[in-house]
N, C-alpha and C positions, 0 to 999 in steps of 0.2 A: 141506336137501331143496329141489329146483326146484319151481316152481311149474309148474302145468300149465296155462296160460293159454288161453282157448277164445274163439273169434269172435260176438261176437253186433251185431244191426246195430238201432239205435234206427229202429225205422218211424214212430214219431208225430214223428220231425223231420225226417229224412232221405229220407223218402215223404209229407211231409205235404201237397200240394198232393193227395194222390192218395190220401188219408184221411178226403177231406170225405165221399165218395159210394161208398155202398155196394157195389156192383158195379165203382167203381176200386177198392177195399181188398179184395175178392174175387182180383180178377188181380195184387193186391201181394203178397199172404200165396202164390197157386200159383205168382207169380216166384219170392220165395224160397225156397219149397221143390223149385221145379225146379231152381234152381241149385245147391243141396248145398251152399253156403259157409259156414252157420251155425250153431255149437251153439246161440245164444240171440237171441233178437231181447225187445226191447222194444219197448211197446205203448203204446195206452190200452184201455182196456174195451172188448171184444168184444162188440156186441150187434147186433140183426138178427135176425129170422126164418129172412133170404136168409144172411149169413154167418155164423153161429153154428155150424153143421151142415159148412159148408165149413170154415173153421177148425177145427171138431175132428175133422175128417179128417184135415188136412194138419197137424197141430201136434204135430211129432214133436220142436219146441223143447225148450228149458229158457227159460221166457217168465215175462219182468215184466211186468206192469201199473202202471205208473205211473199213480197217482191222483193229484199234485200237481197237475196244472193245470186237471180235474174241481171239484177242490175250490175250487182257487182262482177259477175263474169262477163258481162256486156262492157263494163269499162264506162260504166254511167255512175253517175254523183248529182244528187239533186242537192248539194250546197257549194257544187264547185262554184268556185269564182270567175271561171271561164264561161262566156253566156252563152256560147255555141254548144259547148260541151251540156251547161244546164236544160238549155231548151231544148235539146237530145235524150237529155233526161228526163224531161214532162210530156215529150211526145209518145216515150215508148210507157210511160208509166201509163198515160191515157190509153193505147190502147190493148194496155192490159187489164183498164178498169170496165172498156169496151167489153171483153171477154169477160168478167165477171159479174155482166149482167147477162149475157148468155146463160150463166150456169147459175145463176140467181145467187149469187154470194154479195151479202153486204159490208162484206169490214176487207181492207186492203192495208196490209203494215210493211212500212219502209221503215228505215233507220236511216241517218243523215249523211253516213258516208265515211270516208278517210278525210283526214285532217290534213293539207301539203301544208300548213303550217298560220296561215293568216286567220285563226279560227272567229274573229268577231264580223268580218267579211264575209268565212264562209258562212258563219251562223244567220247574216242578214240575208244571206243569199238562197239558205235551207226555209226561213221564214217565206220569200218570194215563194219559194216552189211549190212550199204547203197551202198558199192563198188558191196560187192557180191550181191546183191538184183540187181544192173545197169548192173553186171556179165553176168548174170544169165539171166537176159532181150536180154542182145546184144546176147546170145547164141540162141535163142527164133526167133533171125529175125522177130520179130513183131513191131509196136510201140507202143509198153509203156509207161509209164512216170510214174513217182514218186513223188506226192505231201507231202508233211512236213508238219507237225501241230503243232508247239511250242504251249505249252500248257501251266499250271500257274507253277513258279518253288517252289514256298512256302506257298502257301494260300492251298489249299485244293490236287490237282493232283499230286503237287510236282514232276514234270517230267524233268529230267536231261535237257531239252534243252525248254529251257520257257519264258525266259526274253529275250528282244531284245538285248543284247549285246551276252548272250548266241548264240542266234539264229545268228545271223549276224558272230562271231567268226567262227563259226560251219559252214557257209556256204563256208566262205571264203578259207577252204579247201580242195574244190574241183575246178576241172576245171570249169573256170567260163563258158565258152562254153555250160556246159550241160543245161546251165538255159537259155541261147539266143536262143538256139535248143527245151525249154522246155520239156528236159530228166529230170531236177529235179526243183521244184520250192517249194513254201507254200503257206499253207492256212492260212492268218493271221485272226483271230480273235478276235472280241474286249471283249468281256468279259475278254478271257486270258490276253490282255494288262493290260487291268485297274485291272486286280485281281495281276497282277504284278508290279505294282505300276511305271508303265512306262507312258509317255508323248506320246497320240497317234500321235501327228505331228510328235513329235521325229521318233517313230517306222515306222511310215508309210514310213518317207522320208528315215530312213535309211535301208530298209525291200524293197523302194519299186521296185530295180529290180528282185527282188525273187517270190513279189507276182503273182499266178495267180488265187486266187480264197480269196474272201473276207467273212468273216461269220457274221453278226449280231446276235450278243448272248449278251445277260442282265444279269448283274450280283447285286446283294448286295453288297456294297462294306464296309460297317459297319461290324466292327470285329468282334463286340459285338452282332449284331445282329443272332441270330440262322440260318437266313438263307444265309448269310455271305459264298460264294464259290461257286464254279461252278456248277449249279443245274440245266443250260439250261430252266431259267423262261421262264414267259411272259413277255412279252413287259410291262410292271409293273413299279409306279410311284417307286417303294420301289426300284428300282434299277436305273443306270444310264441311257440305253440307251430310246431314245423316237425316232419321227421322225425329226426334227432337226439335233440329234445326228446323227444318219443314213447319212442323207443329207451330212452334212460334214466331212464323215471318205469316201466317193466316193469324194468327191471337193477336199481336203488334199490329198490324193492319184492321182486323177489326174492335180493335180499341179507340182507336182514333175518334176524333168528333165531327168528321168528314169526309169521310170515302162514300163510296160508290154503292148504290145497293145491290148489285150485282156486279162478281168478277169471276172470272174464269179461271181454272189452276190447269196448267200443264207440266210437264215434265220433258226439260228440253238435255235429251243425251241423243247421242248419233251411233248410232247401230254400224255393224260395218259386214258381220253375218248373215246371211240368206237365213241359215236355220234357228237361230238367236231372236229371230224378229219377235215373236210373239211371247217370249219369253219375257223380253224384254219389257211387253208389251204389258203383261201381268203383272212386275216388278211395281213400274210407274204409277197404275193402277191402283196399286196395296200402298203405295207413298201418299198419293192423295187422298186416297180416302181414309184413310187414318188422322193425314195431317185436317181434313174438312169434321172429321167428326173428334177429334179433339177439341174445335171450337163449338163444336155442340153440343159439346156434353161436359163443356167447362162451368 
């Protein structure tokens, strides 16, 4: 069976000059929803007086929230080994799942954290978090969901659950059910692969009933090289991905004999331009849908 692969555009990187202030993320959410181009965008936490009310007019999405980098500037870790610190970390995750039933959003994606080093620890400890995090939703009678972000485990992020054997042990922990029902899935990312010195066929085919949302992100893969790590480039020769590569991490993925019937494609770069945004904006755009009609017209 094909996958039916749908557009969605990460606004907390690819808009992020134009996310600091309230009233520029007001005319970013009515750009893209005037433009029609997106089943899904990704976010950060929608809050505001002023755009709260305008967001849930215009958010006819299928929208993530991405709490990873909330959290991590908070100095919170839902795998630390420290239980104070943990339950610090499911308090404030709650209620920012609190807030995203305000704004009617159903999917919230964490990643597992920094690694200080005891990673099978913290990985039992990242497991506790995601129970009560699933807890804590079923208590909610909403639908939610839970997306994963294996990130790199030793190149730069160094996050307890990162490499695809990681990832995959780790899944395989829960009731596989929640992932057929899409209560919990990931966001596989290719940077993170290749910075993890993983085989993306490998990953894709053994990741691919988990996946539901796919990232195109560019990495340096030169060790030596200063910019060597996850830095959310451009589309740039000095890294691996181009469009080819694109093309075939959606072909590899829906080859498989069990993925998902639906996954999301984003384009994960971080803008740094005010006037660049939308530019950028269209770049993304022309990568995805080339790379989604490649497999449809293979």
């Amino acid at each position: 069976m094909t996958i039916t692969y749908k557009k969605a555009l990460l606004v907390s990187n690819v808009c992020d000059p134009l996310t600091k202030d309230e009233s520029d993320l007001i005319s970013v959410y009515e750009h893209i929803s005037k433009s029609g181009r997106y089943d899904g965008i990704e976010t950060r936490v929608v809050e505001g007086d002023a755009l709260v009310p305008v967001f849930n007019r215009l958010n006819q999405w299928q929208t993530v929230y991405w709490l990873t980098g909330q959290l991590d500037r908070e100095g919170l870790c839902a795998a630390s080994t420290d239980e104070t610190l943990r339950v610090a970390t499911i308090t404030r995750i709650k209620q920012m799942i609190d807030q995203s039933i305000k704004t009617h959003v159903h999917t919230i994606g964490i990643a597992s954290g920094k690694t200080k080093g005891d990673r099978s620890a913290e990985m039992n400890a990242f497991e506790k978090s995601v129970h009560e995090i699933l807890d804590y939703i079923a208590m909610q009678d909403k639908e939610i969901n839970i997306i994963i972000e294996p990130l790199d485990a030793f190149a730069h992020k160094n996050n307890v659950i990162g490499t695809t054997s990681q990832t995959h042990d780790f899944l395989k922990r829960f009731d596989q059910s929640l992932f057929t029902t899409g209560k919990l899935s990931i966001c596989w990312d290719s940077a993170h692969v290749m910075l993890n010195e993983d085989q993306v066929a490998t990953s894709l085919q053994t990741l691919a009933p988990y996946i539901s949302r796919v990232h195109f992100s560019n990495a340096v893969l030169d060790k030596d090289d200063e910019c060597y790590g996850d830095w959310h480039m451009d589309i740039d020769p000095a890294g691996f991905l181009n469009q080819d590569y694109a093309n075939s991490i959606l072909k590899t993925l829906n080859a498989t004999s069990n993925h998902q019937d639906t996954v999301y494609v984003s384009v994960e770069i971080r803008e740094t331009r005010r006037e660049n945004v939308w530019n950028l904006e269209d770049q993304c755009y022309a990568l995805i849908t080339e790379a989604i009609n490649a497999v449809e017209h293979a």
